[in-house]
VOLUM-988448 format. One record per residue (C-alpha): residue in three letters; x, y, z. Coordinates in steps of 0.2 Angstrom, whole numbers, padded with zeros to 4 digits, always signed. Layout:
N
ALAXYZ
...
***
This chain:
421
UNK+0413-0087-0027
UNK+0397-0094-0034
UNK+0382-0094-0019
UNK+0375-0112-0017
UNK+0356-0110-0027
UNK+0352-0128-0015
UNK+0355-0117+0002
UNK+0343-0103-0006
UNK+0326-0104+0008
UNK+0313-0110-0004
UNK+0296-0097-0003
UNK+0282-0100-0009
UNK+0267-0088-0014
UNK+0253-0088-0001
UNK+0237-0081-0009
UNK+0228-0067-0001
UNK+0213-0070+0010
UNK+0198-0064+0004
UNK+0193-0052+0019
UNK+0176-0058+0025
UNK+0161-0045+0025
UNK+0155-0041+0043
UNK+0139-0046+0051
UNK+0130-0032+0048
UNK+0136-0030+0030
UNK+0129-0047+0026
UNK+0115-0044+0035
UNK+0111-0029+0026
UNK+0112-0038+0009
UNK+0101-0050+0015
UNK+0088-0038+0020
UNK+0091-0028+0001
UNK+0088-0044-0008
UNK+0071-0050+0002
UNK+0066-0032-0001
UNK+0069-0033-0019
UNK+0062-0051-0020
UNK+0047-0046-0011
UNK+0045-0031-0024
UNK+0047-0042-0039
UNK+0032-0055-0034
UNK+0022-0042-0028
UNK+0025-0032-0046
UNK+0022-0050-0057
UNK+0009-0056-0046
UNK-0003-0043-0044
UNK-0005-0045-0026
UNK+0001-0029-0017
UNK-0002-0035+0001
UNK+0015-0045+0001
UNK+0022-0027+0004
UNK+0008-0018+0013
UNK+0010-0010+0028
UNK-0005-0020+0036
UNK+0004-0036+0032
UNK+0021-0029+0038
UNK+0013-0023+0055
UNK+0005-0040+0059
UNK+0023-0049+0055
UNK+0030-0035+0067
UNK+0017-0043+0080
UNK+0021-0061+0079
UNK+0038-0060+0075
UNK+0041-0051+0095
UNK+0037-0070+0103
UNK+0047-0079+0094
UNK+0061-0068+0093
UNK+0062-0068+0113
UNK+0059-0087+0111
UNK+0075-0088+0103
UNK+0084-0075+0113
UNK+0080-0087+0128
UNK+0086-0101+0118
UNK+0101-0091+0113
UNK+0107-0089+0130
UNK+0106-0105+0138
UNK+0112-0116+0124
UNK+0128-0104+0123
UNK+0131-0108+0141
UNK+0129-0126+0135
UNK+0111-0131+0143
UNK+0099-0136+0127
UNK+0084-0129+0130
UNK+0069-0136+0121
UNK+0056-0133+0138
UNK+0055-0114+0131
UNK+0037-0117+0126
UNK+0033-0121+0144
UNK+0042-0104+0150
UNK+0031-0097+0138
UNK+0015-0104+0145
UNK+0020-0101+0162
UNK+0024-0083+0156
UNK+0006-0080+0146
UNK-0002-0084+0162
UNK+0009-0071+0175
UNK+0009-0058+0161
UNK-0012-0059+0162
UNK-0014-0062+0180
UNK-0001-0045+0185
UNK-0008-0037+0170
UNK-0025-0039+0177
UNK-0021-0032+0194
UNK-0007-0019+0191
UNK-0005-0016+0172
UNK+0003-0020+0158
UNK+0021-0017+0163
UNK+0017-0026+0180
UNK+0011-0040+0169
UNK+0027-0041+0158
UNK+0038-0043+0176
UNK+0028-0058+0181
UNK+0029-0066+0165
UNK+0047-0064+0167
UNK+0047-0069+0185
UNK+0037-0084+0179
UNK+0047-0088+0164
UNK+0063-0086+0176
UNK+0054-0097+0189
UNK+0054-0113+0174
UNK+0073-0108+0171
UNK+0078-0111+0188
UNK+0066-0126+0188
UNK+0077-0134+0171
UNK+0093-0128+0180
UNK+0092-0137+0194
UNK+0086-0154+0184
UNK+0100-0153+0171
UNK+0117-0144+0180
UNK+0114-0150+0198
UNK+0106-0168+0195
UNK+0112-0172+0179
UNK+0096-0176+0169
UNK+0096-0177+0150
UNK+0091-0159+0144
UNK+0078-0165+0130
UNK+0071-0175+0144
UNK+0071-0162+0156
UNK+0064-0149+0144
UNK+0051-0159+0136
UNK+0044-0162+0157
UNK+0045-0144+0157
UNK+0033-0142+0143
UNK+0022-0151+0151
UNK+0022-0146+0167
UNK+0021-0126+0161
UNK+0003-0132+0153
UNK-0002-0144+0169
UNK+0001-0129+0182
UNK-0005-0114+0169
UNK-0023-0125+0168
UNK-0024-0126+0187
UNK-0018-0109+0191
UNK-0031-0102+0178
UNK-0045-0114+0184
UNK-0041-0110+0202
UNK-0039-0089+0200
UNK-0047-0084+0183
UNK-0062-0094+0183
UNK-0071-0086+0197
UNK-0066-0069+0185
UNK-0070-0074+0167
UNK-0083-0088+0171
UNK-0070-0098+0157
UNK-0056-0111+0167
UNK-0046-0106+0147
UNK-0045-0091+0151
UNK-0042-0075+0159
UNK-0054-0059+0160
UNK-0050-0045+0147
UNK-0031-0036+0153
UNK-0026-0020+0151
UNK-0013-0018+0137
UNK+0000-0009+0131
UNK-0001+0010+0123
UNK+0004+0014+0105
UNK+0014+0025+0094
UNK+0016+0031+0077
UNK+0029+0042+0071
UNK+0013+0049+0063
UNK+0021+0063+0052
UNK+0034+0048+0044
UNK+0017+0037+0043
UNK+0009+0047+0035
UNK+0019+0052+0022
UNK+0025+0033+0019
UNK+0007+0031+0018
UNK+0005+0045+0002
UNK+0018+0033-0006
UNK+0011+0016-0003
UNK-0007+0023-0011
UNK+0003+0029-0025
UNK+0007+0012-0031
UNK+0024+0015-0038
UNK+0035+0000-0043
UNK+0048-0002-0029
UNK+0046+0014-0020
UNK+0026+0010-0013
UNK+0035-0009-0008
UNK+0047-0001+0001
UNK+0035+0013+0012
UNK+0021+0000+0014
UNK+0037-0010+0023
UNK+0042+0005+0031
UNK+0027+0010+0036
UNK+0022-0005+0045
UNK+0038-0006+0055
UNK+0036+0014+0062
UNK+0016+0011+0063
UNK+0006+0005+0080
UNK+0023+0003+0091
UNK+0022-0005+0109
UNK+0034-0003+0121
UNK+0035-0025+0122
UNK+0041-0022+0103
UNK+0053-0008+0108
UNK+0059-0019+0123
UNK+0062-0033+0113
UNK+0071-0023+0099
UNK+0083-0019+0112
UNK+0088-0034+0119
UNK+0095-0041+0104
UNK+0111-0028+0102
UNK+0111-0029+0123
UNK+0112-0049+0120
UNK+0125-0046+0108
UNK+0136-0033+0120
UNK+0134-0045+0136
UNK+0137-0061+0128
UNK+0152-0058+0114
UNK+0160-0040+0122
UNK+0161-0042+0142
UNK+0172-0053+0152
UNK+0155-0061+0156
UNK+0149-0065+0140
UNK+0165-0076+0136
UNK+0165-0084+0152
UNK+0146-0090+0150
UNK+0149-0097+0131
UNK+0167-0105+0136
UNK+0155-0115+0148
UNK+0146-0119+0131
UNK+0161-0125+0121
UNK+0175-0134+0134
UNK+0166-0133+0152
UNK+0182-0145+0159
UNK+0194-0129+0151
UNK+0183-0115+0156
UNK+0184-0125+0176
UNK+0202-0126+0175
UNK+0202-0105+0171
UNK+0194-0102+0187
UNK+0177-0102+0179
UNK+0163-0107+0189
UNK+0153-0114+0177
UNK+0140-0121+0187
UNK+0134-0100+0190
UNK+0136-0096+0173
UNK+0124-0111+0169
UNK+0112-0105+0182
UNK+0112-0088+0176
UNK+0110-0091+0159
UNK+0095-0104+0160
UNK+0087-0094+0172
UNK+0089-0078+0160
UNK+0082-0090+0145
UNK+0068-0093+0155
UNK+0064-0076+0160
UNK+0065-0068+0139
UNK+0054-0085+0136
UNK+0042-0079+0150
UNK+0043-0060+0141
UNK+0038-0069+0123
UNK+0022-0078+0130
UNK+0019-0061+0139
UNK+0019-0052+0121
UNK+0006-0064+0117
UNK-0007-0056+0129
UNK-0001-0038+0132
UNK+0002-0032+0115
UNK-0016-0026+0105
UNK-0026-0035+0098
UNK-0026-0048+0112
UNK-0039-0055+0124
UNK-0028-0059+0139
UNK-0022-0076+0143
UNK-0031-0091+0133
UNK-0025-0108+0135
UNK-0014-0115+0121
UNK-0011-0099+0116
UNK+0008-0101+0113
UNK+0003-0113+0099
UNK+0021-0119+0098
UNK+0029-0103+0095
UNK+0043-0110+0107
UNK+0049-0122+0095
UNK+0049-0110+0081
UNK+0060-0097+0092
UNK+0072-0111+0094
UNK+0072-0116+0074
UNK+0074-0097+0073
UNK+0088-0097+0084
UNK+0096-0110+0075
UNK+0093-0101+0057
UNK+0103-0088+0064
UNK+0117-0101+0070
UNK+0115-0096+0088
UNK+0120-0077+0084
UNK+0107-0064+0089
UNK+0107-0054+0073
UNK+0105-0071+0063
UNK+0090-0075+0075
UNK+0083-0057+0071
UNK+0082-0061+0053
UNK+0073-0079+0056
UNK+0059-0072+0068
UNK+0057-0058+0054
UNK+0054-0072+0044
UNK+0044-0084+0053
UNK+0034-0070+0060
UNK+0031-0063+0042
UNK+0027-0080+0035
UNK+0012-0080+0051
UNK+0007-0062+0047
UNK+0005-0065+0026
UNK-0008-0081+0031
UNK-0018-0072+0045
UNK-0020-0055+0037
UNK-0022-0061+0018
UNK-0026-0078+0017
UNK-0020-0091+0002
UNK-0021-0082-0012
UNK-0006-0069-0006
UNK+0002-0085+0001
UNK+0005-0091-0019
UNK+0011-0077-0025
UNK+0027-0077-0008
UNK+0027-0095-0016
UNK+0032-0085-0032
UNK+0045-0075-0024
UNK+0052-0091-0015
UNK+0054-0096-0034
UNK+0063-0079-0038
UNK+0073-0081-0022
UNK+0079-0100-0028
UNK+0082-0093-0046
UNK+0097-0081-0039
UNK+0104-0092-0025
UNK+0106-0106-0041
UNK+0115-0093-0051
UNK+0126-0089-0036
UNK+0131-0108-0035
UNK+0133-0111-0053
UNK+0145-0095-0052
UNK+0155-0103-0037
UNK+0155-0118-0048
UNK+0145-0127-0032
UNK+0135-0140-0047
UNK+0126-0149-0033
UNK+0118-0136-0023
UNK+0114-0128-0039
UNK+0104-0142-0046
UNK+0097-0145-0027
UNK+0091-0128-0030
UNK+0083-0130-0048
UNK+0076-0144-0045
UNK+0065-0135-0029
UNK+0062-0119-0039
UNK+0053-0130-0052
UNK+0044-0138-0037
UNK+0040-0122-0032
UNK+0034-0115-0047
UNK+0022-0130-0053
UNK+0014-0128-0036
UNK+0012-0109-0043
UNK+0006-0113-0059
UNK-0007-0127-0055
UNK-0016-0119-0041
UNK-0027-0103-0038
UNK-0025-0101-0021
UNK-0019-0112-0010
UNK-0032-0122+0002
UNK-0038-0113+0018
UNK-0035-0130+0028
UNK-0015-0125+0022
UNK-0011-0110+0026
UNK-0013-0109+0047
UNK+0001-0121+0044
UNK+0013-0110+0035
UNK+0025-0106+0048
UNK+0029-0122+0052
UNK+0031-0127+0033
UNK+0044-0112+0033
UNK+0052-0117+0050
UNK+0055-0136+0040
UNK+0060-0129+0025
UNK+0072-0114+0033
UNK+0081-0128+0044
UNK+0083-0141+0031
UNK+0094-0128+0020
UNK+0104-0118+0035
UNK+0109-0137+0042
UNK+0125-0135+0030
UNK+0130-0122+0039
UNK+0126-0121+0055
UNK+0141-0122+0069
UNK+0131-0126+0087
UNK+0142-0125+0103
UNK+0154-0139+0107
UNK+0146-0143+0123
UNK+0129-0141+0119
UNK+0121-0152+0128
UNK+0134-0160+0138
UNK+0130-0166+0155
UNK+0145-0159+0163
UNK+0151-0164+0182
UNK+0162-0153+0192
UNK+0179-0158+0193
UNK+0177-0168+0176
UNK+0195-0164+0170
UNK+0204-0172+0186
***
């Protein structure tokens, strides 16, 4: 008896998945290869303050606010309320963060810039889940209202102090540390001016330099954003409110709370960035404009990272480095991160032509030569240029992540209880 070859079930060969490297992994190579990128400029370019410790320790400093920014965004834009008013909660926080720093200290200060900050959360809150009103709308009054009440406050309380309705009298600031035996011997290194090895201390050494508890605080709630939001019953309930409220309601969720907690926890980490604009060292105390729209770049960070905390931890790093190399160097040092731009450009279009990806790699070519006449017809870039950096790396940095990026479902959806009956 001969089998029937017809009645044979037909397979066919599935291909393996490629197993896809972790977070962290990624994250790490990211980190190696903007090491080694910085290394390489600083090495052809003759300019050693791209990986001195100075430089580093200023990008520290500036990188806490918009890192905290971004965490504020993070939190309400995964709940589903877009939140573009951050730079308000900022303000409203630069101004608690002086006035309870004045009175009770620095850490008093940094709870009133996050009662403040919290106080503009609850303020959107109420605007955008219980009435409905457009959250660009509602965000974009709330900008302007943190400046209108921060000037009137200030003129009101800290005039009469500082004889200066812009600002406040001098406030107590936060202590510093050093893990001065570490320090000092990455110091040894970095004088030694060894290729590579002096790059990598004077990084080093800048990072474990002149710490404040704001920067220790911040540090910490990125891993504690990460636990709360994507490993507690919690955390999925607030970002199901962010990608199907109508499901997450028909669950048992309440999403009107979640929504109200997380806008009101964005406003209070916004708050805590304008307050590491006035309590950290090196700072006067509360100054009008101060924030200088770090609360947009903490949202065009949070978006860098694709609304993930340790993607957000390596835009703020970058933004905040970008701010550091203009104030701490000026426009010379500024060319020659132009130059490593152009080394960075080089390898991504190697990685494209490999994947066989011919557009991107030509995109890529094309701004690498960009790039590199801008190099090569210039000394130093202008001084009227360079104050402007960030936000040429903010339009840049979003421009080439928009490819990729995966916003919630519902962001920005004006949702109405009892939607899905």
């Amino acid at each position: 008896m001969t089998s029937n070859p017809a009645a044979a079930p037909l397979t066919v060969a599935v291909p393996p998945r490629r197993r896809k490297l972790p977070g962290w992994a990624s994250g790490m190579i990211w980190v190696a290869l903007a090491v080694a990128v910085l290394t390489t400029a600083s090495y052809l370019t003759g300019v050693p303050q791209l990986t001195s410790s100075g430089t580093t320790q200023t990008a520290v400093v500036l990188a806490l606010p918009i890192l905290l920014a971004g965490l504020g965004g993070l939190w309400s834009e995964r709940a589903g309320v877009v939140n573009i008013g951050l730079e308000g909660m900022m303000i409203f926080g630069t101004w608690g963060a002086a006035y309870g720093g004045y009175y009770w200290g620095p850490w008093a200060g940094l709870a009133c810039a996050a009662a403040f900050g919290a106080l503009g959360g609850l303020v959107h809150a109420i605007a955008t889940v219980t009435f409905g009103v457009n959250h660009i709308v509602s965000g974009v009054a709330m900008n302007l209202l943190g400046a209108g009440i921060a000037k009137y406050l200030s003129t009101l309380i800290f005039e009469p102090l500082s004889h200066n309705p812009r600002s406040s009298p001098t406030v107590p600031k936060f202590d510093t540390y050093s893990a001065s035996g570490l320090s000092d011997w990455l110091q040894q290194l970095e004088q030694q001016q060894r290729v590579g090895i002096s790059d990598v201390a004077g990084l080093l050494r800048g990072i474990v330099t002149g710490v404040s508890p704001m920067t220790m605080v911040t540090i910490a709630l990125v891993p504690i954003t990460f636990l709360v939001l994507w490993r507690t019953r919690f955390g999925l309930r607030l970002r199901s409110c962010g990608e199907n409220p109508v499901a997450a309601e028909s669950l048992g969720v309440n999403v009107y709370l979640h929504k109200y907690v997380a806008v009101i926890a964005s406003g209070a980490l916004a708050g805590m960035a304008g307050a590491a604009l006035v309590l950290n060292p090196g700072q006067s105390g509360y100054l009008e404009g101060q924030t200088n729209g770090r609360g947009y770049i903490g949202l065009a960070a949070m978006i860098f990272g694709n609304w993930r905390p340790g993607g957000l931890l390596g835009g703020a790093a970058l933004f905040g480095y970008s701010d550091g190399l203009q104030l701490s160097s000026g426009g010379k040092t500024v060319l020659a991160l132009i130059y490593g731009a152009v080394l960075l450009l080089a390898v991504l279009v190697i990685v494209q032509l490999v994947r066989r990806k011919w557009l991107a790699a030509s995109v890529g070519f094309v701004a690498a030569g960009g790039l590199y006449a801008v190099y090569w017809s210039v000394d130093s870039l202008p001084t009227e240029f360079t104050p402007y950096l960030p936000h040429f790396v903010t339009l840049i940095v979003l421009t080439v992540a928009s490819q990729r990026l995966r916003p919630p479902a519902a962001d920005g959806f004006i949702y109405r209880r009892g939607q899905g009956d």
